[in-house]
C-alpha positions in Angstrom: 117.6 139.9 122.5 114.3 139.3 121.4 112.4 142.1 119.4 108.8 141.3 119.8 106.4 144.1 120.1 104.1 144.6 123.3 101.6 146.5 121.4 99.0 143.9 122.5 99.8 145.2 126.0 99.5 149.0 124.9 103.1 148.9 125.0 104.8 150.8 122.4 108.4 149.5 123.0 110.4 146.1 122.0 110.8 143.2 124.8 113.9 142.9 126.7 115.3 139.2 126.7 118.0 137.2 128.5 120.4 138.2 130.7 119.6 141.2 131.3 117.8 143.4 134.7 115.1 146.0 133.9 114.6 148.6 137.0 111.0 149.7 137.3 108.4 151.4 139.7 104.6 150.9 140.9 103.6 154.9 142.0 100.2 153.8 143.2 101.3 151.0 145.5 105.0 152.9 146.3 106.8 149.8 145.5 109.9 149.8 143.0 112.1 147.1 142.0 113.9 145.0 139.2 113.3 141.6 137.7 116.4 139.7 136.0 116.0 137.1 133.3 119.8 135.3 132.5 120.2 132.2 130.0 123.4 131.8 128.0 125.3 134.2 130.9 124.0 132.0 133.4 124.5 128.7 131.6 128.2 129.3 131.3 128.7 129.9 134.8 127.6 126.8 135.7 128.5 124.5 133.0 131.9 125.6 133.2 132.6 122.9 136.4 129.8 120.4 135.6 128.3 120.7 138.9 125.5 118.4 140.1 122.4 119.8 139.5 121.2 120.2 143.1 124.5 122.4 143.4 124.5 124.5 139.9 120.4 125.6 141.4 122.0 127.1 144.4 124.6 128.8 142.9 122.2 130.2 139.8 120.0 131.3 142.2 123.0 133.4 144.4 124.1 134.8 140.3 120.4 135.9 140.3 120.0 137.4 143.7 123.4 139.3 143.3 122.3 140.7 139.7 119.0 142.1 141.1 120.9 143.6 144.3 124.5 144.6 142.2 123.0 145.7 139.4 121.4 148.7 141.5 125.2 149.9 142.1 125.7 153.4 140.9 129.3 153.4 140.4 132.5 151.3 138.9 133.3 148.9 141.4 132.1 145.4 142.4 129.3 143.7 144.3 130.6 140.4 146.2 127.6 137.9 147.8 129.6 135.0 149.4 128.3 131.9 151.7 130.1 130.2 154.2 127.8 127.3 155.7 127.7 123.5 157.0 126.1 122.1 154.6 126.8 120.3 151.4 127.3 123.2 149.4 129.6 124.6 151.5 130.7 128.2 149.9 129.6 130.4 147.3 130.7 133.5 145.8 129.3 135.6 143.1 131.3 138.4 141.8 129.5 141.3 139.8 131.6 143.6 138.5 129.5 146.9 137.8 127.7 147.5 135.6 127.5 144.5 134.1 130.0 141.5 134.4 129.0 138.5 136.6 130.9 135.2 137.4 130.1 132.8 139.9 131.6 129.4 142.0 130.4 127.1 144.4 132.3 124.5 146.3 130.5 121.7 147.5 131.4 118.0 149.0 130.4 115.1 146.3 129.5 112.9 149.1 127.4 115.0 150.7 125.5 116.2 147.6 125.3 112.4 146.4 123.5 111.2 150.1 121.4 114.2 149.7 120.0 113.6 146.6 119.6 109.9 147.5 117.3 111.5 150.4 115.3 114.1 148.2 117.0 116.1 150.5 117.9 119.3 147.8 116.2 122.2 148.4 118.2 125.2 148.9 118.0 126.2 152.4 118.9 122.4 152.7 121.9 122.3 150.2 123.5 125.1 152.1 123.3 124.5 156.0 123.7 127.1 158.5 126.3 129.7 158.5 126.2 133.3 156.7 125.7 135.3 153.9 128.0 138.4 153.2 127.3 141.2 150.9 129.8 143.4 150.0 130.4 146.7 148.0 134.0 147.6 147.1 134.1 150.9 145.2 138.0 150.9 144.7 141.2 150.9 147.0 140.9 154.5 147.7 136.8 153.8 148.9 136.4 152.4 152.6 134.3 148.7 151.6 130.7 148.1 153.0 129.8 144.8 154.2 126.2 143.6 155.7 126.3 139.8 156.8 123.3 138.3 157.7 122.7 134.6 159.5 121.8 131.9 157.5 119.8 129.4 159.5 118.3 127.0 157.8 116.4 129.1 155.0 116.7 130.1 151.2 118.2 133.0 149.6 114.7 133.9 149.3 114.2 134.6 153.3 117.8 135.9 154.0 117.7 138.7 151.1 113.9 139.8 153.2 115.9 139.6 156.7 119.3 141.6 155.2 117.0 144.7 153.7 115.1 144.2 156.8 117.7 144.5 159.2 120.4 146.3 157.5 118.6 149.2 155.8 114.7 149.0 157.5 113.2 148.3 153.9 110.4 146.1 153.2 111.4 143.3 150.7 110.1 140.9 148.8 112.5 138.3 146.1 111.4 135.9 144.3 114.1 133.5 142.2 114.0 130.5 140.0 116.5 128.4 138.3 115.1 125.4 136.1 117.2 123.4 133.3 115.3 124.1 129.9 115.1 122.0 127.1 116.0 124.4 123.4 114.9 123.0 120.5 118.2 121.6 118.5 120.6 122.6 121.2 120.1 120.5 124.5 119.5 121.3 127.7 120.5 124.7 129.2 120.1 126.5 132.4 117.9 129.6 132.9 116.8 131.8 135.5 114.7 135.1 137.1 113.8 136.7 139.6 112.2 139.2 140.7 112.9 142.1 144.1 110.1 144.4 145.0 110.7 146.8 147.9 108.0 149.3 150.1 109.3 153.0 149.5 106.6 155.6 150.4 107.3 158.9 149.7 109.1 159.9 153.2 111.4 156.7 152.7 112.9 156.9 148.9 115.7 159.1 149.7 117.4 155.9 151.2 117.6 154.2 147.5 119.1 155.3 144.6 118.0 156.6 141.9 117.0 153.5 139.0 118.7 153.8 135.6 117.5 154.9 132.7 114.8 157.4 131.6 111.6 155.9 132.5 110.2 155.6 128.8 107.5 154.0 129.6 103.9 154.0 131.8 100.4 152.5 130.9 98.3 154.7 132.2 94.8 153.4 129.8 95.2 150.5 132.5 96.0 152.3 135.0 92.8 153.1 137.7 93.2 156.8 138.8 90.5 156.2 141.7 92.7 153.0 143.2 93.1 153.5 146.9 94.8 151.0 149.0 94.8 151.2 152.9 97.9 148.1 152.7 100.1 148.9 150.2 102.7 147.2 150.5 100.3 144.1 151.5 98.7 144.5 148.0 102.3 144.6 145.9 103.0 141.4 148.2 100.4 139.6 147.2 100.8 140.4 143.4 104.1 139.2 143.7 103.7 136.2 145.5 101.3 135.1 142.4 104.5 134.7 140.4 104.9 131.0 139.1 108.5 129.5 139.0 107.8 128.3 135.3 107.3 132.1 134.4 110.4 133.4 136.0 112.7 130.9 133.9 110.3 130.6 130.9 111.9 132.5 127.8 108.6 133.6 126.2 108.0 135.3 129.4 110.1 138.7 128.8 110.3 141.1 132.1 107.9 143.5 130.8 105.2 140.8 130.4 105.4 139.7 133.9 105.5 143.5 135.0 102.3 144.0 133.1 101.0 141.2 134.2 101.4 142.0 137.7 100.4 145.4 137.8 98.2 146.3 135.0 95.3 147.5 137.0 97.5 149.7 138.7 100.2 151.1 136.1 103.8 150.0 136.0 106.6 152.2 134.9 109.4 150.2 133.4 113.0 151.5 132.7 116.1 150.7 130.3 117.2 147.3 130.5 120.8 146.9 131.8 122.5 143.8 130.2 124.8 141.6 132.0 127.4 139.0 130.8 129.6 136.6 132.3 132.9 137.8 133.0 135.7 137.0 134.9 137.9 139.8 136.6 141.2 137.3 136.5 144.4 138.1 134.2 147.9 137.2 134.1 148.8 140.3 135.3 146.5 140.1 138.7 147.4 136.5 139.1 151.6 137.5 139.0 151.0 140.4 141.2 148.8 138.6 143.6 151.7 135.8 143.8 154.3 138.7 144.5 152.4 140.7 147.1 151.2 138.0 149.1 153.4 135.0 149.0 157.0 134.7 150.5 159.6 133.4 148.3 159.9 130.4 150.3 156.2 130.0 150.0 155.9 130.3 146.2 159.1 128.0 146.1 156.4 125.2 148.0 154.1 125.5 144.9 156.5 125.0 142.2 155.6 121.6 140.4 157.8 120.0 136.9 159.8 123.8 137.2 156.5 125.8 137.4 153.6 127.4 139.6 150.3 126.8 137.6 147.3 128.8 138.9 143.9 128.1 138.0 140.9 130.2 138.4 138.1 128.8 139.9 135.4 131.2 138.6 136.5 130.7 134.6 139.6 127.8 135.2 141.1 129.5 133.0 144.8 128.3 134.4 148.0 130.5 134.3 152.0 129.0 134.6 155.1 131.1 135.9 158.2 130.2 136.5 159.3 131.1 140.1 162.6 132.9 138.5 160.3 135.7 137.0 159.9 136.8 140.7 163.3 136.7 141.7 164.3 138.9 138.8 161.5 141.5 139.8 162.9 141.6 143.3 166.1 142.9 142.2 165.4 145.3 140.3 
């Protein structure tokens, strides 16, 4: 992470940098929120399957919107944002495992993608059709699973994530997100992104959320106007937010804290611990051989044997795993 100082912001604390989500709060305009900045997490996830570009942008910015909703999650367990639409981008699943771990996947059909880029045709909302967006908390097998699904028709992540905290919990939302490639100096092109979710909790309303980590170790209240009134709030932190830049979400001189105070200098912003994230993937040998046991037939599993062997591959990390099909023959009589 980067260790630059802030003290020409009157900040007494080092930057966060990539991949990573800082948590913070706005008291004066009762808006709280996090903003995520991922590169080398992000740029493994989708330069793992070589996607085409118009495809690794949707998926990055599905990694982002599930880091700034997931990373909120208070316990061990895992946060699950999955599409199912028309279009040429056709599903996509994001997979954080709390705290921390994310891992991504997109499937997608190459002549689709290829006529829409020929037709400038590649926005988001246009890469991905109509259909729906699931979000899902799983806290465990012995934890009943929560599930909001939301329609998605014809818009971006950007519009469904406002319409699911809308609809599903009554909470004013506002997300920005950006995914760019980015040239590094020496090492080639790599993908980057941010984003940022700001949500309207006045006082009678923040017992629905839970509580942000970290200690709060920061506020800047010489910048901070004690006689700032505000009849529209949340119509104020809007605004502010709406100023952000795409370049600035993705741009690696651009830490969190710098936007923050950026934003919301004239009012005081109070920023919190960074959480860091990584990519991760969840599979094992072990999960693989006991998925293959539980939920396959002998006769089934006997259909995937190839040259003697089943071969599984992963498509979050492809990392790709062989058995032979006596191994669970000899387990069943025991």
């Amino acid at each position: 992470m980067s260790q630059t100082s802030l003290s020409t912001y009157g900040l007494d604390r080092p930057e966060s940098g990539d991949d990573v989500v800082v948590p913070f709060t706005v008291d004066q305009l009762d808006v709280r929120g996090r903003t995520v900045r991922l590169g080398a997490a992000l740029d493994g996830i989708l330069t793992r399957h070589n996607y085409p570009a118009p495809v690794a942008r949707v998926l990055g910015e599905a990694v982002v919107l599930a880091a700034l909703i997931g990373s909120s999650l208070k316990f061990e367990g895992r946060f699950i944002l999955q599409t199912q639409t028309d279009g040429p981008v056709n599903l996509v699943v994001v997979d954080l495992d709390a705290p921390d771990g994310l891992r991504g996947y997109a499937r997608f059909d190459a002549d689709q993608v290829m006529q829409a880029i020929a037709q400038g045709e590649t926005r988001t909302q246009q890469m991905l059709g109509r259909g729906h967006l699931a979000m899902t908390v799983d806290q465990g097998s012995y934890m009943e699973r929560y599930q909001g699904i939301v329609a998605l028709d014809g818009g971006s992540f950007e519009d469904v994530a406002h319409t699911y905290f809308q609809q599903s919990e009554q909470i004013p939302t506002m997300v920005r997100l950006a995914v760019a490639e980015h040239s590094e100096r020496g090492k080639g092109m790599h993908w980057r992104a941010g984003g940022t979710l700001v949500q309207f909790l006045p006082p009678y309303g923040e017992n629905v959320m839970a509580d942000l980590p970290g200690d709060g170790d920061f506020d800047n209240p010489e910048t901070a106007d004690p006689n700032f009134v505000e009849n529209d709030k949340w119509t104020t932190a809007r605004a502010l937010v709406a100023t952000i830049a795409d370049d600035e979400l993705v741009d690696p001189d651009v830490s969190s804290e710098r936007l923050l105070f950026r934003l919301f200098n004239e009012t005081g912003v109070r920023v919190f611990d960074p959480v860091e994230m990584e990519e991760r993937c969840t599979c094992s040998a072990e999960r693989i051989e006991g998925m293959l046991r539980d939920n396959f037939t002998a006769e089934e599993r006997a259909e995937m044997v190839v040259n003697g062997e089943i071969e599984v591959v992963c498509e979050f990390c492809s990392a790709d795993y062989h058995f032979h099909p006596h191994e669970f023959d000899e387990q069943a009589d025991r």
